[in-house]
N, C-alpha and C positions, 0 to 999 in steps of 0.2 A: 409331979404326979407319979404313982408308983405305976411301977409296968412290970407284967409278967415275965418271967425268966425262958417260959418256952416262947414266948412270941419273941423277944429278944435274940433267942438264937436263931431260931427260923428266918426272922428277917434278917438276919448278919450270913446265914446258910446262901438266903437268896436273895437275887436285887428282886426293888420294890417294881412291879408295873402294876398300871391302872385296870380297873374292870375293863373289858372287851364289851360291845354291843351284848355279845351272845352269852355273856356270864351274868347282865343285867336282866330282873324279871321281866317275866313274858305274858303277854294276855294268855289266860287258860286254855282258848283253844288254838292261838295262834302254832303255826307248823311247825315253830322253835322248840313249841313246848312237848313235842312228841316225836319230828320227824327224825332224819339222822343227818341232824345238821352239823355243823364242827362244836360246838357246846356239850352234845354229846358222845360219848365214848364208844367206840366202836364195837360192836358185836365178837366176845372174844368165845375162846374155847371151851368155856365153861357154860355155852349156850347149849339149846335141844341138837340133838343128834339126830339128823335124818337120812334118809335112804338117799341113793344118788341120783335118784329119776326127781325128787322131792329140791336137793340142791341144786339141781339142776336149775331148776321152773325158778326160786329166791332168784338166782344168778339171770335166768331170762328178763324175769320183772325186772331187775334192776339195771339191765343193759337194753329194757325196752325192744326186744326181739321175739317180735313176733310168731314168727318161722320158732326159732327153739322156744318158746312157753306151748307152743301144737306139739313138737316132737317129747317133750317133758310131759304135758299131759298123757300124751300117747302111751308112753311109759311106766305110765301108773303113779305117777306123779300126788301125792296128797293136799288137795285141796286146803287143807284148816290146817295146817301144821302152823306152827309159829314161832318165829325168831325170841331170840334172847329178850325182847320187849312184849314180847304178846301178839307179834303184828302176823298173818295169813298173809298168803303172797297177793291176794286182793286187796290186803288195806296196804302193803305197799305200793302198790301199783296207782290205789288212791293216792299216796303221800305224794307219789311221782307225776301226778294229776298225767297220768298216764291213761286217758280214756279210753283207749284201742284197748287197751292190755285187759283192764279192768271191765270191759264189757264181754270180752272174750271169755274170762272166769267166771264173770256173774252169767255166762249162755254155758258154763260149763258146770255148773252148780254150784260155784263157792257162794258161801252163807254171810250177806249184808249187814249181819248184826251180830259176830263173831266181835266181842270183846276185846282188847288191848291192855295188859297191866295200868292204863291210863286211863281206863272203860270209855273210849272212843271205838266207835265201832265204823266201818266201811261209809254205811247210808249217812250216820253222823257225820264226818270229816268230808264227804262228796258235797252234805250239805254247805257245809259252813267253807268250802273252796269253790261252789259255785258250778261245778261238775254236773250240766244239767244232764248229759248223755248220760254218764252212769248214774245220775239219780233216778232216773224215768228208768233204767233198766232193774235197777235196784228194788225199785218199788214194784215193778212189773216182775219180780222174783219172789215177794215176800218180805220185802224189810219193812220191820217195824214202826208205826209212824208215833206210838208212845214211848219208844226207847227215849232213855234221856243219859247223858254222861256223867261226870263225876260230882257235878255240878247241879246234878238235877235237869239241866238243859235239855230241852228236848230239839229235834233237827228245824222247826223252824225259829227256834228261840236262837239255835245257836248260826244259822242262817240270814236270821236281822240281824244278830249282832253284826253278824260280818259284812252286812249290806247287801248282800247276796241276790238282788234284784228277779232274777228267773228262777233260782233254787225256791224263793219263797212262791213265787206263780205257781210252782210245777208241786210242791207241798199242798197249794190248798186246795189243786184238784184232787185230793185225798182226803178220809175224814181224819184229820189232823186238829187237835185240840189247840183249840186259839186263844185262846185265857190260862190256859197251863203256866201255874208259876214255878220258876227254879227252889232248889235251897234259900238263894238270898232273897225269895219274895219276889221276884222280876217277872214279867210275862216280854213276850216278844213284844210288843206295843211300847210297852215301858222303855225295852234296853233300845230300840229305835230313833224313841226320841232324846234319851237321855245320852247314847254315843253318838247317834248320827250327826250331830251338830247340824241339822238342816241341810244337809246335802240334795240333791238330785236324788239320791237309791235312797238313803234313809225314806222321803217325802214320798218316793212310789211306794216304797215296802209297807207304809204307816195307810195310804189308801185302799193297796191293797188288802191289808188286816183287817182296815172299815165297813171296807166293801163286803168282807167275805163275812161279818157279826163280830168283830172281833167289841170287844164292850171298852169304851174310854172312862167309866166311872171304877173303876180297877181301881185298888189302890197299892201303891209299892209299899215299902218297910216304914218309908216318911211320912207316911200317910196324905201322900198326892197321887191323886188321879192323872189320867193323861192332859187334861186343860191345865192342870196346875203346872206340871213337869215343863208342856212346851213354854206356859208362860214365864216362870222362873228362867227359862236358857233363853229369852229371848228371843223367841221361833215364831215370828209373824202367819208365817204360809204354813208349819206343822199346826199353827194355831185351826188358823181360817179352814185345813182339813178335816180338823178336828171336830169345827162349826157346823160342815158342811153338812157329814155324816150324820150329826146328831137330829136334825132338823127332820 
């Protein structure tokens, strides 16, 4: 079989290793796919330039200290600035599920629906990590309950996804659209049964949807409704919830 002459030297340049976890694809909102994990490259000098009160607070969030993100704010420290990525030192502090920190910004006025070149925003990613303290502070600030990410995903869509058991409770005491479908056609109902695999959190999150109108006659890209979905995986009990509500 013919082989290219650059990959040939490359590969003789360097020995062969295997992908890493972290070089293999990542679910879209998983923290791989955004955080500053070792996969990705570290924030070099070709990033924003900020004042010293400003790097200062970056440097507090990420050593989780308390005392210095007060004495940085004190200093006039900028709220929405953002790293080489897009991130505000509140969605850091989110990434670091760093709840102190991030409640501390959100009572200080940083903005829960500040954007990320990833357009994951603070209230988004607290969602879908489960962060109920800063999601209730979050929303009790102003974040947006229609923002949606790159995906179209909106926070409780991407909140089922991730099983997130109280981030979706503390969502639907908001008016938060429960039939809202992604880009792919999904609604949180859908991606519930379809990843949950019948777990314990999938099965509360799918009752709690019920509970609250969420409608199982939906239909995804395949044109299944929620009866069809859980029957097709095999979901006895997402079935019987399914029954239950309808009745």
């Amino acid at each position: 079989m013919a082989t290219n002459p650059a990959a040939s030297a490359s590969a003789s340049a360097k020995p062969k290793t295997s992908p890493t976890a972290s070089q293999k694809s990542v679910a879209p909102l998983s923290s791989a796919a955004t955080s500053g994990s070792a996969s990705i490259k570290p924030l070099t000098q070709s990033g924003p330039i900020h004042s010293t009160s400003t790097a200062a607070l970056f440097a507090a969030v990420a050593e989780s200290n308390i005392k210095s993100v007060r004495k940085s704010l004190k200093d006039g420290a900028e709220l929405e600035a953002k790293d080489a990525r897009g991130n505000t030192p509140l969605m850091r502090a989110v990434l670091n599920r760093d709840q102190q920190v991030a409640k501390m910004l959100l009572t200080a006025g940083a903005n829960p629906n500040s954007k990320n070149k990833s357009q994951e925003s603070p209230f988004l990613r607290a969602s879908s990590l489960g962060l109920e303290e800063v999601l209730r502070s979050a929303l009790a600030r102003g974040a947006d309950v229609n923002s949606v990410d790159r995906l179209g995903s909106s926070a409780l869509f991407v909140a089922s996804e991730a099983g997130q058991v109280e981030s979706v409770r503390v969502l639907l005491q908001h008016d938060i659209p429960l039939d809202k479908v992604n880009d792919l056609g999904w609604s949180a109902l859908h991606v519930t049964i379809s990843l949950g695999q019948g777990s314990n959190s999938s099965l509360s999150i799918a009752r709690l949807l019920l509970a609250a109108g969420a409608n199982p006659h939906l239909t995804d890209p395949s044109g299944s409704n929620a009866f069809e979905l859980a029957e097709k995986r095999n979901l006895p009990q997402m079935l019987a919830a399914l029954r239950s509500s309808s009745k």
